[in-house]
N, C-alpha and C positions, 0 to 999 in steps of 0.2 A: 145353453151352458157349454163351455168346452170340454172337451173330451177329457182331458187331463186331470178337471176337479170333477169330472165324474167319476174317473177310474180313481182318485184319491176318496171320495166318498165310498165307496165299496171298498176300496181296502180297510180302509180305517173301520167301517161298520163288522166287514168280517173279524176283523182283528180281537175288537173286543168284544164282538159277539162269542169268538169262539175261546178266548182267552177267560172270557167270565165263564163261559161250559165248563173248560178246563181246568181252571183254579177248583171248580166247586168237582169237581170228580171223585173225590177221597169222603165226600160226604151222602154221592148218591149209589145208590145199587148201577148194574150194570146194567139193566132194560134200559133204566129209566135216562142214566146218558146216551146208548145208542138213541131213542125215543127224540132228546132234546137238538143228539147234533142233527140226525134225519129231518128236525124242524129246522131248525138255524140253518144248512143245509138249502133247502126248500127255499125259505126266507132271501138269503144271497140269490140265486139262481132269478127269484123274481123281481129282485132290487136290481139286478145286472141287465134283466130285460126292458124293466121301466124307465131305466136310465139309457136305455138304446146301444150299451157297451156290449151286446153280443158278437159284433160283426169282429170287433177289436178283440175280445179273447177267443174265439175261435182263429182268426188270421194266428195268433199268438200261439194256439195249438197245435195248429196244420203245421207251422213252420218247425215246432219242436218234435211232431210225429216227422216230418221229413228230415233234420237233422240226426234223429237217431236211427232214422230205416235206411239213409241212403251207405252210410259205413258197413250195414250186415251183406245192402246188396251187392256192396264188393267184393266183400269177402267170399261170398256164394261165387261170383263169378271167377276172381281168382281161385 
C-alpha cells in the first residue's frame, strides 16, 4: 500500500477517534476521558506501527525538533 493512503488512514482514524472522545467529554467525568484518550492514544500509536508509518513521522519529528532548536542555538551563540 502507498505510503500516502497509509498516512490518510491514520489521520482519518485519529480524527474521529479523537473527535467522537471529544464531542462526548461534557458527558463523562474527568478519569474516565483521561482513561479513554490514553486508550485511543495507545490504539493510533499501534495503527502507525502496523501500517509501517513510524520511519515517516519520526523523520517528520526530528525535522521539527531541529527547526525549533537550531534558531535557540543562535541565539546562545550570539
Amino acid at each position: 500500500m502507498a505510503d500516502k493512503y497509509k498516512l490518510l488512514i491514520l489521520i482519518v482514524t485519529a480524527f474521529f477517534s479523537f473527535f467522537s472522545l471529544i464531542k462526548d467529554f461534557r458527558n463523562t467525568s474527568k478519569s474516565f476521558f483521561w482513561g479513554s484518550f490514553a486508550i485511543l492514544t495507545s490504539f493510533i500509536l499501534l495503527l502507525t506501527h502496523a501500517l509501517e508509518l513510524t520511519p515517516i513521522l519520526l523523520y517528520s519529528a526530528q525535522m521539527t525538533l531541529e527547526i525549533i532548536t537550531i534558531p535557540r542555538i543562535f541565539n546562545l551563540i550570539l
